[in-house]
N, C-alpha and C positions, 0 to 999 in steps of 0.2 A: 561747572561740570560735576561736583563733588554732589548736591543737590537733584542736577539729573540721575544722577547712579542711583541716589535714595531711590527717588521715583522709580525707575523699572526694577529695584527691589519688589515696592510694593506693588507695584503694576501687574507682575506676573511671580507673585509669591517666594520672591527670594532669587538672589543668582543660583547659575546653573549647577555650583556645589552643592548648595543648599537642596536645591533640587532633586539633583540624581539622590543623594541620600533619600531622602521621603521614597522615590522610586525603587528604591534599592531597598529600602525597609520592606517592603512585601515582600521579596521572596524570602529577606531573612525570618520576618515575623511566621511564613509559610513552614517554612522548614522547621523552624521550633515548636510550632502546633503538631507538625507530623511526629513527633516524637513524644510527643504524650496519646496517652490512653483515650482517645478515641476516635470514630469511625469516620472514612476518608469523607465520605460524602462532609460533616459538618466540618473538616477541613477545607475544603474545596467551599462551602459555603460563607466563611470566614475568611477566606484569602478573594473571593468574590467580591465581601464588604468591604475590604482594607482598601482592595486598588481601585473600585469605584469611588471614596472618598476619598481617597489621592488623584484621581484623574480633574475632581470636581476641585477640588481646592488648589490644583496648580495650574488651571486654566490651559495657555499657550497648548505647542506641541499635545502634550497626557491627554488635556479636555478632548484637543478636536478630535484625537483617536478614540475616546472616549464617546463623543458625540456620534462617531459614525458606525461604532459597533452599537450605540444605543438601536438600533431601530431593527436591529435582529434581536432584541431580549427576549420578542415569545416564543424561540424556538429552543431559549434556553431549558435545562431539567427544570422541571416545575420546582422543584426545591431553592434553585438558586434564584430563580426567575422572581419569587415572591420575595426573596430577601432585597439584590439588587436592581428588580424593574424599576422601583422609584426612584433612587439616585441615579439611573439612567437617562428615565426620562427625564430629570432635574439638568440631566448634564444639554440638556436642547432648548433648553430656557436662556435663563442668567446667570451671572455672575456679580460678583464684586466692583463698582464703580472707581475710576481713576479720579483723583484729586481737580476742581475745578482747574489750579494753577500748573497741573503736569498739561491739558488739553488745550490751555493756551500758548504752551511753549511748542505743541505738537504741530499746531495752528501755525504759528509763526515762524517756524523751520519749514512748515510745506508749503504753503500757502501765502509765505511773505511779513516781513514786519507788518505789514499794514491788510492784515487779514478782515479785519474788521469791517473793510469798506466793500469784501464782497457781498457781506449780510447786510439785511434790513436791521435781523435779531437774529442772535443765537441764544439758545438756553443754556445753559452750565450743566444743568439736571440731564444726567443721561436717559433717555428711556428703554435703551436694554445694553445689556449687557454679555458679552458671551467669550468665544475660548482666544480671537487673538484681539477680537479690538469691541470698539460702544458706538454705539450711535446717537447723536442726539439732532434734535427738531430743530428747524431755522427756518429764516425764510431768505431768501435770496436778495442778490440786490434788483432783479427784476418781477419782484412779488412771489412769485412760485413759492412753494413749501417743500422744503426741502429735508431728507436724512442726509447727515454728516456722518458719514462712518470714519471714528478715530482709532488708527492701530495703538495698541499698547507702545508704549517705550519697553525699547530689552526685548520687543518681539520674535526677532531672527535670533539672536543668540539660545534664549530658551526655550523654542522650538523647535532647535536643530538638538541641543544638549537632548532634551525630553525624546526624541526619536530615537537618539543613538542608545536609549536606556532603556528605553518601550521594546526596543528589538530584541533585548537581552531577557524581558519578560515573556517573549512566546511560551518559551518551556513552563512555564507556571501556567499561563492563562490556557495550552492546553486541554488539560483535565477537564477544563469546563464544557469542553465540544469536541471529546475525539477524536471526531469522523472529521472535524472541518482542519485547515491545513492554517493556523494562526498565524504562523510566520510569512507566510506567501500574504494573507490579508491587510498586516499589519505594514508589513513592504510596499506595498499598491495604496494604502493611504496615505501612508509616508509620504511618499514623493509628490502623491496631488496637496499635500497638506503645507510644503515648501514652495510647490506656483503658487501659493495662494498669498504668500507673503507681498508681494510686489501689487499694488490697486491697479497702476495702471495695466495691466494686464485684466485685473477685474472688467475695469472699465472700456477693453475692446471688447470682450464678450460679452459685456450687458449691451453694449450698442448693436452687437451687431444680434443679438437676441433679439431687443428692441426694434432694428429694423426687421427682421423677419415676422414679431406675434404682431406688430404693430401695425401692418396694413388691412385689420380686422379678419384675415381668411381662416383665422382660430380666435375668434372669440370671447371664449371661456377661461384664455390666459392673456393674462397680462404682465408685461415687464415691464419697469418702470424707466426712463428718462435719463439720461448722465447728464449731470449740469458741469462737472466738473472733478478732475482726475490728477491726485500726486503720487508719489509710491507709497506714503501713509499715510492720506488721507480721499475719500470718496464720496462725491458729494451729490447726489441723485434725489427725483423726485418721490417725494412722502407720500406712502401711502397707507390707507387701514385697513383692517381687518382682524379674523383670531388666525391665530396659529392654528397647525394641524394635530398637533399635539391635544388640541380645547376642542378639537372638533369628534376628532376619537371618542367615542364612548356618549355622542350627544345624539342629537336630531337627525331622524334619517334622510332626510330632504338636505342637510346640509352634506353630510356625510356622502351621499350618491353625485351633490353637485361638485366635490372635492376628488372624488373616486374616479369621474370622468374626467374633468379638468387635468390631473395629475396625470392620467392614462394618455389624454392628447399631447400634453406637453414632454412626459418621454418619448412618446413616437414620431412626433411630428418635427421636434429639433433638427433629427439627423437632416432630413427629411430639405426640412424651413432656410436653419440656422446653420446646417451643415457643419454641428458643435454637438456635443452633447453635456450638460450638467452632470457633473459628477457627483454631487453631492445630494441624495434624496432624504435628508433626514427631515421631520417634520417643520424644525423651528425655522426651516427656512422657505416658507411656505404662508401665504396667509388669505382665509377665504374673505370676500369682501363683501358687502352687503346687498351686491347685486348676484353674487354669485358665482363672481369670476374669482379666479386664482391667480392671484402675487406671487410671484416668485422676488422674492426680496436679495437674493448672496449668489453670486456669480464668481466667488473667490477659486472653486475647482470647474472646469471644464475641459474637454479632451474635444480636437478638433475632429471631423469628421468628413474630409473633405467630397468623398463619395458617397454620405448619406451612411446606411451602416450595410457593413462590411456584408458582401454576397454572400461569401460563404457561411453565417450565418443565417443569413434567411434561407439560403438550402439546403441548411442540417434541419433546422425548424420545421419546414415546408415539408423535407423527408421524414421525420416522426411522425406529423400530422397526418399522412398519406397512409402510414404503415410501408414504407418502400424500405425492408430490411435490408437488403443491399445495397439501395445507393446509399443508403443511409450511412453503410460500412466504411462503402467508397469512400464517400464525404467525409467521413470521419477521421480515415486514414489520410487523404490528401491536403488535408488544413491542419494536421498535426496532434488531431486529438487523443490519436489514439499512434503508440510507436512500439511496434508488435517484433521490431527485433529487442526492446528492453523487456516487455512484456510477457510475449510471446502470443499465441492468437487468440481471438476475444467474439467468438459465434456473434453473429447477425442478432440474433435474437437476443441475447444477453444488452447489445449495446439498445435493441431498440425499449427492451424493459425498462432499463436504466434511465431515458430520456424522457419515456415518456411521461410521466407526471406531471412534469416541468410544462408540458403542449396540453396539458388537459382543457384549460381555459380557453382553448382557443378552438375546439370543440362544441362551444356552445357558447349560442348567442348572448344569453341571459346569465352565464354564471358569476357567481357572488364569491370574492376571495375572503375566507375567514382564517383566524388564527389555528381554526381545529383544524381545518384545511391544510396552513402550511406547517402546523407541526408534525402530520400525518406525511405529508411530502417530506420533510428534514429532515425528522427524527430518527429514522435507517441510517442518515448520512452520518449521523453524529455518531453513532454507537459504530466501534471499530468491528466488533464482533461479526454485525451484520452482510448479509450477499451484495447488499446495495452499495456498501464503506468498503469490502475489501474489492468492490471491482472499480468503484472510484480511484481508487490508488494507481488503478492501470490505464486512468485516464490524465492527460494532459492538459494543460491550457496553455495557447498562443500566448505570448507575455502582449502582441498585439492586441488581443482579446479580453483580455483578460478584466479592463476597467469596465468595458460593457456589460461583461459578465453583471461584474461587480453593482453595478447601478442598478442594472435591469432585478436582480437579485435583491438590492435596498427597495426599487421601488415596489416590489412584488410584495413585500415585510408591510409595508403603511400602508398600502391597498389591503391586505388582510389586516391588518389592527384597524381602519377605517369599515369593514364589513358591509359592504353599501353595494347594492347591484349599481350597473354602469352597462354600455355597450362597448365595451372592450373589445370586442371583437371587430364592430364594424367601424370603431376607432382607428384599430391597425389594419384592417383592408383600405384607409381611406389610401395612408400613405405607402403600407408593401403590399398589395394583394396577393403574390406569390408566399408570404408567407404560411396561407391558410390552405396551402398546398394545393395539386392538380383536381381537387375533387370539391373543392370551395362552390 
C-alpha cells in the first residue's frame, strides 16, 4: 500500500496538502505583486500566468477547471489573453504520463488479476494524457481496437481537495472578467467535474449516445463503441482523427466540416440522446478523415429527459420575433428576471439585452468569429457597462443553468473555428419553434 501512495503522489502531483498550497500560493504571490509599484493590469496579467501553470501542472480537479474555462480565452482582455491563451490551450491537450507499473495495478483492481486475457495487446505507452486519467491503444480479445482509458490513482481525493480550493480562488480570478460571475461558473463545473469520476457512468452515456448518432439519422457525428466499463477504467472502440484544437486556425473545408458537425451534435442530443454533453472544449472532439466528428469523453453529461427545456426555446423564439412582451412575460415566469429583488426592467431593456445572443439565428449563412464574440461579451465583462449592470438584475434557473453553460462553450469553439456552417437549418431540423413565428 506504501508504494500505491507513492504512485497517486506522482499521478496527480503531490497529496492534497501539497496541493492546496501551490493553489493557495497564487492568491498569496497575488496579493504581494499588488503592493508593489505597479499597474493593476500587469498584476492581473501575472496572477493570470501563475494559476494557469498551476492549473496545468496539478492536473486532477485545477486542470479540468482549467480545461473548461480554456475555451472562453478569446473573450479574455487582449492583454491577458496573449499572455495565458497558450497555457490554455495546452491545458486540452496533455499531460504528464503515469508509470507503466502504477497502470497495471489499476488494471488489476478493476478489471481482475487476470486482466491480461481480455487483450489481444496492450501498450504501456500512453498516447494522451490529460486532467484525471490516460488512455492507451489495445486490442481486445475479440480483435477490435480499442482506447483504454485509465483514471489516475488519488483521483477523487485530489479532485474534490483542488475544488474546495478553486472556490476560494473566485475572488482572484475575478479581475480578469468583471462582468462574468466566476463563482456561479466555477460551482457548475465543480459538480459536473465529480460525475465524472465514476466510468461507469461514463459509460451509460456513451451507450446511449452511441445508440442514438449510431442509427446513421446524423451522420457527421460519430460516438464510438463501449466494449467495456469499471469505475476506473473504460474500455471503448479506437478511433482517429485531429483534435479541434489542430483544426482551429487550419483548412477551411475542415474547419466548416467541424463547425457543422459540432453544431448538429449540440442540437440534436437533447433531441436524439435525450442527454446533453457537458463538456464542449476542443480536446474532446476529433475530426476524422472522412469528415465526421468523434466525440471521444462522455465523462460530464446532464440528462435531458424532454429534449431541452421549453421555456427556453420560447424565450429564444421571443427575441427572434421581436415579441417585447412575451418576451417580458417569459422572462418573468421561468425566473429570469425577479423584479420584486430588482425592481421593474422595461420590455425593451430585456429585449436589447438578448438579443445578440439570437443574431445567428437570423441568418442563414452567418459565420461565428472571435471579433464577433468578443463584440457580444465584451459589454458583459466590463462592470461599468448598460449591458453588465442590467445583467446583475438577471437570474439564472440553477435548472438552466449547465445549458446555458454548454450552449455558451459551444458558441466560444464555433467562433475560434470561424467556418461558415448551416447553423440555422441545423436547429430547425430538430426545434423549429425556436426560429420563432416569422421563420
Amino acid at each position: 500500500m506504501a508504494a500505491m501512495a507513492g504512485d497517486e503522489d506522482r499521478a496527480l502531483s503531490g497529496n492534497p496538502l501539497r496541493r492546496a498550497a501551490k493553489l493557495a500560493g497564487v492568491p498569496l504571490g497575488a496579493g504581494a505583486r499588488s503592493l508593489r509599484r505597479r499597474d493593476r493590469s500587469d498584476n492581473a496579467v501575472e496572477t493570470a500566468r501563475r494559476l494557469t501553470e498551476v492549473l496545468g501542472e496539478l492536473k486532477g480537479g485545477a486542470m479540468k477547471v482549467g480545461q473548461a474555462l480554456s475555451i472562453f480565452a478569446p473573450i479574455l482582455p487582449e492583454e491577458i489573453a496573449e499572455v495565458v491563451g497558450p497555457t490554455l490551450t495546452s491545458l486540452q491537450a496533455e499531460a504528464p504520463p503515469l508509470p507503466a507499473a502504477t497502470v497495471h495495478k489499476v488494471l488489476a483492481r478493476q478489471l481482475g488479476a487476470d486482466w491480461r486475457r481480455r487483450f489481444r495487446e496492450f501498450s504501456d505507452e500512453p498516447v494522451a494524457a490529460a486532467s484525471i486519467g490516460q488512455v492507451h491503444r489495445a486490442t481486445w480479445s475479440d480483435g477490435a481496437e480499442v482506447a483504454v482509458k485509465i483514471q489516475y490513482p488519488g483521483a477523487d481525493r485530489a479532485i474534490r481537495s483542488d475544488l474546495r480550493q478553486l472556490r476560494l480562488l473566485a475572488p482572484l480570478v475575478q479581475p480578469l472578467a468583471p462582468g462574468a460571475d466566476i463563482a456561479r461558473l466555477i460551482g457548475t463545473i465543480a459538480e459536473s467535474v465529480v460525475a465524472e469520476l465514476d466510468y461507469r457512468a461514463e459509460a451509460e452515456h456513451q451507450r446511449a449516445f452511441h445508440a442514438a448518432f449510431g442509427t446513421g439519422v446524423e451522420p457527421l457525428v460519430h460516438v464510438p463503441r463501449v466494449h467495456a466499463a469499471a469505475p476506473r477504467v473504460l474500455v471503448g472502440e479506437w478511433v482517429e482523427g485531429r483534435r479541434l484544437s489542430e483544426v482551429i486556425g487550419g483548412d477551411p473545408a475542415a474547419r466548416s466540416a467541424a463547425a457543422e458537425a459540432l453544431t448538429v451534435f449540440e442540437f440534436a442530443s437533447p433531441h436524439l440522446a435525450r442527454r446533453m454533453h457537458t463538456d464542449p472544449h476542443p480536446g474532446n472532439f476529433l475530426l476524422r478523415a472522412d469528415g465526421t466528428l468523434a466525440v471521444i469523453d462522455f465523462g460530464a453529461c446532464t440528462p435531458l429527459p424532454a429534449g431541452l427545456p421549453r421555456p427556453l426555446v420560447e424565450l429564444v423564439a421571443a427575441v427572434v420575433d421581436g415579441r417585447r412582451e412575451d418576451l417580458l412575460a417569459l422572462a418573468r415566469a421561468h425566473g429570469y428576471i425577479d423584479e420584486r429583488r430588482t425592481g421593474g426592467i422595461p420590455a425593451e431593456a430585456v429585449e436589447s439585452f438578448l438579443a445578440p445572443f439570437a443574431e445567428p439565428l437570423a441568418h442563414d449563412d452567418f459565420v461565428f468569429t472571435v471579433a464577433w464574440l468578443r463584440r457580444v461579451m465584451s459589454p458583459f465583462l466590463d462592470p461599468t457597462s448598460a449591458q453588465s449592470r442590467l445583467s446583475r438584475k438577471f437570474g439564472m434557473p440553477p435548472e438552466y443553468m449547465m445549458i446555458h453553460r454548454v450552449l455558451a462553450g459551444a458558441v466560444a469553439v464555433l467562433s475560434q473555428l470561424e467556418a461558415p456552417a448551416p447553423y440555422r437549418q441545423v436547429i430547425a431540423r430538430y426545434y423549429p419553434e425556436i426560429l420563432g413565428r416569422g421563420r
